[in-house]
Backbone bond lengths (Angstrom), bond angles and torsions (degrees), N, CA, C in turn:
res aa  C-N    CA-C-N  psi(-1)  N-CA   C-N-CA  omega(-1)  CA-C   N-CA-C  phi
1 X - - - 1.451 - - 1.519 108.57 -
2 X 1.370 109.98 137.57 1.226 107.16 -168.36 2.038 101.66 -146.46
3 X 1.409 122.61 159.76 1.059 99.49 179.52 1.872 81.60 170.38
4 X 1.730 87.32 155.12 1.500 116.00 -165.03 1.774 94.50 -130.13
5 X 1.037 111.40 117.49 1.045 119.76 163.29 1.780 137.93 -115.34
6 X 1.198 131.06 131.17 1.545 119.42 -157.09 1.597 98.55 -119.27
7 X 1.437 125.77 128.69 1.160 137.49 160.63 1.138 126.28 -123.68
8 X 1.118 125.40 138.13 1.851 132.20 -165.54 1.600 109.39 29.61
9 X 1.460 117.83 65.53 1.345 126.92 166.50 1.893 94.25 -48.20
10 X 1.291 97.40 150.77 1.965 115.03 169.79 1.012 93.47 -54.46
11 X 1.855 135.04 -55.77 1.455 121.56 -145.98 1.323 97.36 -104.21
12 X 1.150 132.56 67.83 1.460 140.86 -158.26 1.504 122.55 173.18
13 X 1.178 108.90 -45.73 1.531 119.40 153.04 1.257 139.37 -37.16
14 X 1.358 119.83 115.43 1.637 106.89 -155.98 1.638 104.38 -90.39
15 X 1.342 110.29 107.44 1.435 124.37 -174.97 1.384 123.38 49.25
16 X 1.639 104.04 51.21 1.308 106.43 176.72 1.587 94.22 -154.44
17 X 1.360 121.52 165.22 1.246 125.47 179.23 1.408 130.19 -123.28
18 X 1.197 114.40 31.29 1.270 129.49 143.31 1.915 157.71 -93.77
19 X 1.572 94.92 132.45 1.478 110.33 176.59 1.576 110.80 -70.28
20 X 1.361 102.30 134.88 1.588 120.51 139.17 1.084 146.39 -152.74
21 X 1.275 132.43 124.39 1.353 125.14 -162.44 1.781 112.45 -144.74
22 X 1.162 96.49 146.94 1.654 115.70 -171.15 1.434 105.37 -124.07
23 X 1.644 104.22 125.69 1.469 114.56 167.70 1.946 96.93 -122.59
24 X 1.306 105.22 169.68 1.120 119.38 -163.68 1.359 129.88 -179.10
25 X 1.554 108.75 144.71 1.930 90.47 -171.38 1.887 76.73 -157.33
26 X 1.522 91.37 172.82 1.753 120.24 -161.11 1.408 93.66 -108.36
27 X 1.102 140.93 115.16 1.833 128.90 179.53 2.027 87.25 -122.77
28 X 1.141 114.14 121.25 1.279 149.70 141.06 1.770 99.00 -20.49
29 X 1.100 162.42 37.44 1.076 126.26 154.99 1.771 96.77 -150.18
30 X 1.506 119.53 -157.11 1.510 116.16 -162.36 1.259 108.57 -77.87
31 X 1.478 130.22 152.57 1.257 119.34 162.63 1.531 126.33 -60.43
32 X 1.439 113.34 -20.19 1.499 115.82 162.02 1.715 135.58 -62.75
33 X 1.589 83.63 -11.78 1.428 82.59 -179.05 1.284 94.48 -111.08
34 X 1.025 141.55 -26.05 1.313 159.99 -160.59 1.928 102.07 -69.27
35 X 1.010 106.43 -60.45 1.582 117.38 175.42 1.510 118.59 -79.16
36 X 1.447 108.83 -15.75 1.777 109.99 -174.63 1.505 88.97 -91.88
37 X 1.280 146.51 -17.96 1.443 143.80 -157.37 1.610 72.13 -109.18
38 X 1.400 139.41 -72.78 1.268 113.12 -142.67 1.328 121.15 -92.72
39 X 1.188 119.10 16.49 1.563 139.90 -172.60 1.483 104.40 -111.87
40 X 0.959 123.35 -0.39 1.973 128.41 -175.08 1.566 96.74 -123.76
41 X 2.131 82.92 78.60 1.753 97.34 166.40 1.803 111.47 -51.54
42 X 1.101 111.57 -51.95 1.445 121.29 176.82 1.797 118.38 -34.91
43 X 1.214 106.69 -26.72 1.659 128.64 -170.34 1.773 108.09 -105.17
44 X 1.579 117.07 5.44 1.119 134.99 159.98 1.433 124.46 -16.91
45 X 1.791 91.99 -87.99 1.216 108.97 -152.06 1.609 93.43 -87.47
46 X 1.323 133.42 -35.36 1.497 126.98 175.98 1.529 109.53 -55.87
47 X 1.134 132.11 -27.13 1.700 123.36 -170.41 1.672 103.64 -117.91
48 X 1.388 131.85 -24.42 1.283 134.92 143.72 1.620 132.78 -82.55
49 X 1.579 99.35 105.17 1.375 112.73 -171.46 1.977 107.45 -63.59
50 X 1.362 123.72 -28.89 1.498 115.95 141.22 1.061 155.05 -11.20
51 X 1.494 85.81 -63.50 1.709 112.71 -177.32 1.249 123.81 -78.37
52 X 1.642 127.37 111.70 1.367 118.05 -157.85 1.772 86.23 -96.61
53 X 1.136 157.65 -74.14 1.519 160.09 127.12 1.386 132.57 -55.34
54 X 1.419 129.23 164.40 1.076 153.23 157.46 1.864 117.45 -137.10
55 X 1.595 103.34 88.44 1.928 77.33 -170.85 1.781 78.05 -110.20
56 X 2.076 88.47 162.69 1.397 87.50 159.55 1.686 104.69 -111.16
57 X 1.468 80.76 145.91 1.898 98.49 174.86 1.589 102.02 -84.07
58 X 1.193 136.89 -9.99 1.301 128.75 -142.90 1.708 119.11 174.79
59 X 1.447 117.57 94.90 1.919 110.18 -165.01 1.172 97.95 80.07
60 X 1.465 107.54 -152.29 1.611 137.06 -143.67 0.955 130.18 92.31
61 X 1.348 153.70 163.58 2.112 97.18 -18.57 1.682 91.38 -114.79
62 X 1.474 119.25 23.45 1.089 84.94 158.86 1.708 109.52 -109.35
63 X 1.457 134.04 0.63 1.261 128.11 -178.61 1.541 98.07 -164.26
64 X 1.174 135.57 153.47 1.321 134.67 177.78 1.646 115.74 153.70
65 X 0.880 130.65 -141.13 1.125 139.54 -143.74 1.844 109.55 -147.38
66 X 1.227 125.46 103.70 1.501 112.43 -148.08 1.999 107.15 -137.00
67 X 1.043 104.34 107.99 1.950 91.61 175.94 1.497 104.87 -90.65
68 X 1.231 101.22 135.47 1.861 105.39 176.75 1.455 90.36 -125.78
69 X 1.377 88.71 156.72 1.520 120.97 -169.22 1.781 111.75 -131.28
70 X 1.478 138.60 132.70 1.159 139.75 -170.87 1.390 97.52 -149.20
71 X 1.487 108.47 166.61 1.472 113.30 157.46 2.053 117.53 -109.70
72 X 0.944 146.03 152.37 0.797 126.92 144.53 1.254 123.74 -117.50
73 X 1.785 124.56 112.00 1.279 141.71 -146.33 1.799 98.71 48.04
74 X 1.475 104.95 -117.69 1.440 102.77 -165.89 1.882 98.76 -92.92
75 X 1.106 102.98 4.19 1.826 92.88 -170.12 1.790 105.03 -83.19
76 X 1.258 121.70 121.21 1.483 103.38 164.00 1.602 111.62 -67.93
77 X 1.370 106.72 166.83 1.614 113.12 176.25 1.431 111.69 -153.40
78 X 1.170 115.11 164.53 1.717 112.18 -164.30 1.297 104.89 -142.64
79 X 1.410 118.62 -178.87 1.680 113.13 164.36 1.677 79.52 171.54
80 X 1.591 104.26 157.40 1.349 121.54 166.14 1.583 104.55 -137.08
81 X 1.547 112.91 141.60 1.105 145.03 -140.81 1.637 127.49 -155.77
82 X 1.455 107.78 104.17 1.647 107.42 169.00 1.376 111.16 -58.65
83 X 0.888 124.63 142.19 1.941 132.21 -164.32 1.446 81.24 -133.49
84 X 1.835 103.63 150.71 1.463 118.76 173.60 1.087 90.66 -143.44
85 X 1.506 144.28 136.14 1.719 133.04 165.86 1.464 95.89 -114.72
86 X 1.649 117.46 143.65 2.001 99.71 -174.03 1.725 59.35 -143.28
87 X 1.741 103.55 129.26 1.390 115.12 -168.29 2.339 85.65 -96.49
88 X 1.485 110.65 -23.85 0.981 115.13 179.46 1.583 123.47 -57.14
89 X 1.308 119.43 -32.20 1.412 147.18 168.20 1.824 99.53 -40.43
90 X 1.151 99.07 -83.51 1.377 141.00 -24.11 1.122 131.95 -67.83
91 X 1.398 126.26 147.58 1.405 139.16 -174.15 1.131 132.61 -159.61
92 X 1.495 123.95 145.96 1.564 112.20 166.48 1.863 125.71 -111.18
93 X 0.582 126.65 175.34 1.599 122.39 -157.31 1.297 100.52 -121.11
94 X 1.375 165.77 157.10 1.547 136.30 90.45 1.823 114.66 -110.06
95 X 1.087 102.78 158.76 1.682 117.59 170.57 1.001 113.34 -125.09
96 X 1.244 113.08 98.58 1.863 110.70 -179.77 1.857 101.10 -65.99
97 X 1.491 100.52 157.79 1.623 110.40 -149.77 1.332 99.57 -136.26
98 X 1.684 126.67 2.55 1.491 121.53 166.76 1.601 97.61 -172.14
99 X 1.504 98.73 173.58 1.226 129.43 -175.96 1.233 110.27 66.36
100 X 1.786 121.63 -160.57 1.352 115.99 170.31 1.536 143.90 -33.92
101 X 1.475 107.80 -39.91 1.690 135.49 147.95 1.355 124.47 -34.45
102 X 1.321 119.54 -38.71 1.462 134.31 -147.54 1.683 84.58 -50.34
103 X 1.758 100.57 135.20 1.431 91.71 175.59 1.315 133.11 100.81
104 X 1.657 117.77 -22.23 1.565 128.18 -170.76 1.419 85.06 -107.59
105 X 1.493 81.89 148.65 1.943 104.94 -160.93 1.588 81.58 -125.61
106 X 1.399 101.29 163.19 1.807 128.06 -140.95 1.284 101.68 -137.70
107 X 1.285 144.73 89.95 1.450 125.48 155.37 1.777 117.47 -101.94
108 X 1.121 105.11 163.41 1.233 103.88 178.70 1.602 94.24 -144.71
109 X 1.580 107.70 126.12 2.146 107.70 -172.43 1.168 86.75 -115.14
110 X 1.294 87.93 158.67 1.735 102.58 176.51 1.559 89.93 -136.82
111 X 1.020 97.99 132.66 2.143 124.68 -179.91 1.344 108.28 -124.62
112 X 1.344 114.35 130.31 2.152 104.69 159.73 1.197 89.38 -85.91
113 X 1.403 98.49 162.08 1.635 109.00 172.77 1.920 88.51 -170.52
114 X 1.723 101.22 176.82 1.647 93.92 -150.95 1.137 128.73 -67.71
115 X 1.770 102.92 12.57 1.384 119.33 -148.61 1.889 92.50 -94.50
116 X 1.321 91.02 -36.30 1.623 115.80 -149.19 1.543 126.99 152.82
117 X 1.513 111.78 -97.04 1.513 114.00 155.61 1.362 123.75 -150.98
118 X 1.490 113.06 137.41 1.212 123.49 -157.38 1.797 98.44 -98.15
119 X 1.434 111.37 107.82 1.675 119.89 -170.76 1.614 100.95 -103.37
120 X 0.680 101.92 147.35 1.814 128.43 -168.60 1.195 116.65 -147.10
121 X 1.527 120.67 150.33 1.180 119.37 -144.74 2.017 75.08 -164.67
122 X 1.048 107.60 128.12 1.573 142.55 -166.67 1.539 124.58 -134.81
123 X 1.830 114.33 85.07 1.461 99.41 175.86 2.131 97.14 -106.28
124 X 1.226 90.21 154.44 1.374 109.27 -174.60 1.905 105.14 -134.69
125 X 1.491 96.35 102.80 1.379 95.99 171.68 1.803 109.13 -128.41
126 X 1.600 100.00 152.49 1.452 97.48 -152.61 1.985 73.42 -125.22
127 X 1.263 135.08 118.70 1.167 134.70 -165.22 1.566 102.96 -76.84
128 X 1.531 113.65 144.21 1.722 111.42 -160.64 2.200 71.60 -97.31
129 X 1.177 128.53 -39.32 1.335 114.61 -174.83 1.693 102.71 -108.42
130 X 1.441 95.01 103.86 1.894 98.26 -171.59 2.166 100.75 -74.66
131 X 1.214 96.84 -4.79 1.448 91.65 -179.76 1.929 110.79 -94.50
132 X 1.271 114.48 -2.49 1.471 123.19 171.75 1.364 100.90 -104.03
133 X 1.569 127.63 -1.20 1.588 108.55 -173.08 1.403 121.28 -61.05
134 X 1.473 118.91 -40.02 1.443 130.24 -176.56 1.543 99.64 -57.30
135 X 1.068 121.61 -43.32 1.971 110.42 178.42 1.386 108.27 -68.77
136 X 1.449 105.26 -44.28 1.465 109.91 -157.44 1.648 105.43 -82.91
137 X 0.979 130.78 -41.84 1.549 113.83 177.02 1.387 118.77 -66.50
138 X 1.437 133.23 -34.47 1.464 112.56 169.82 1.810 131.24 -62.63
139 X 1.458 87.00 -18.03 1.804 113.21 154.49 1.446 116.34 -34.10
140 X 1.492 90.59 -93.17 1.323 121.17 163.55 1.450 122.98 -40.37
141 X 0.969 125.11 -67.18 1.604 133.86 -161.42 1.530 99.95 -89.95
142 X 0.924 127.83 -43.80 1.780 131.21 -166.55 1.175 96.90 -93.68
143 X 1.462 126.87 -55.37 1.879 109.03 -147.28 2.023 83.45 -95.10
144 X 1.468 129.04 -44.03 1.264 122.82 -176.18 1.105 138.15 -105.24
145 X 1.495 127.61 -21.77 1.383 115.03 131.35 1.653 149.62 -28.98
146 X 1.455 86.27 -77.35 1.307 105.28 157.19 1.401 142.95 -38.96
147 X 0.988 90.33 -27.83 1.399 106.30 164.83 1.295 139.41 -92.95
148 X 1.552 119.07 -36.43 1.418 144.58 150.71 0.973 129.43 -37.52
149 X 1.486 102.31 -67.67 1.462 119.85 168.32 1.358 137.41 -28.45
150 X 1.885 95.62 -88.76 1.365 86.17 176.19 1.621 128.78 -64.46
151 X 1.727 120.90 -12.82 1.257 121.60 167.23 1.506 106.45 -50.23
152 X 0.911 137.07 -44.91 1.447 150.17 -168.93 1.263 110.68 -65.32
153 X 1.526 116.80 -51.63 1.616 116.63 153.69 1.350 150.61 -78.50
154 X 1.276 87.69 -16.20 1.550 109.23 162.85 2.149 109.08 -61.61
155 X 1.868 85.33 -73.06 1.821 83.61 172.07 1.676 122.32 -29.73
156 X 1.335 104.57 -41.95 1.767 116.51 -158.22 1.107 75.50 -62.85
157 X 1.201 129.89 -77.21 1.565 145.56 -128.41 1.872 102.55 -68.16
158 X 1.125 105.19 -42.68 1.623 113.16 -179.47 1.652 114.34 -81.30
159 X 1.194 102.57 -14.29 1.403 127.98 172.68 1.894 98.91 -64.28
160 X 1.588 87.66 -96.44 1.421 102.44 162.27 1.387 145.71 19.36
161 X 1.476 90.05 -82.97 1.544 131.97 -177.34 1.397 132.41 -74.29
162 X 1.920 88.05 -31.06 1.991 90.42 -177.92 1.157 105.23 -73.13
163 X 1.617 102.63 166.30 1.438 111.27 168.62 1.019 136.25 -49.72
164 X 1.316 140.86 148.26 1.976 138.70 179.70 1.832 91.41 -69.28
């Protein structure tokens, strides 16, 4: 199960300028393994065919200071990001810390549910220029989210799931 969900898009929002959107999928196996595979930024780019880097500038791996690197199709893309992992949650955190992003907050929940566990993935951007939101969120949310994302959960999940 897999699924993208869109709430209070920028260009949709009634006089406010904020994105949010939730993708999400059900992966079949423990939440222990489930969060130790997806919480090891460092273990990125080897098990996500996406992911061109993950370095940290600063800490690790359980909180610090982190640049990730992706492609989407042929475009590379970047972002740098305070990371928090609270294995107690469990959860992971990010705050993107420049460029267009500057400002969009990152969750990732982890739920059991009857499947196993239901992982979610949560960006929240509140636009610093509410008069660029209408360009900038289908940017953001449609051409790079969307796209990231569920690749990201899909991999986990097929990861996950296969046989030993």
């Amino acid at each position: 199960m897999f699924g993208i969900e869109e709430k209070l898009p920028a260009s949709k929002a009634l006089n406010n300028a904020v994105m949010h959107t939730t993708s999400y999928t059900e992966i079949a196996s423990s939440l222990k393994l489930i969060y130790s595979m997806t919480s090891d930024l460092e273990r990125w780019p080897a098990l996500l065919p996406h992911y061109r880097w993950v370095r940290w500038i600063e800490g690790g791996p359980d909180q610090g200071i982190v640049e990730m690197a992706a492609m989407r199709g042929n475009l590379p893309i970047s972002w740098t990001s305070e990371y928090t992992r609270n294995p107690e949650l469990p959860s992971l955190h990010f705050r993107h810390l420049s460029t267009f992003t500057k400002g969009m907050e990152v969750r990732w929940v982890y739920e059991t549910c009857e499947r196993g566990v239901r992982v979610t993935i949560e960006h929240d951007l509140d636009f610093r220029w509410p008069l660029l939101a209408p360009l900038a969120e289908p940017i953001i949310s449609g051409f790079m989210i969307e796209w990231v994302a569920p690749r990201t959960l899909s991999t986990f999940k097929r990861l996950l799931e296969r046989p030993s």
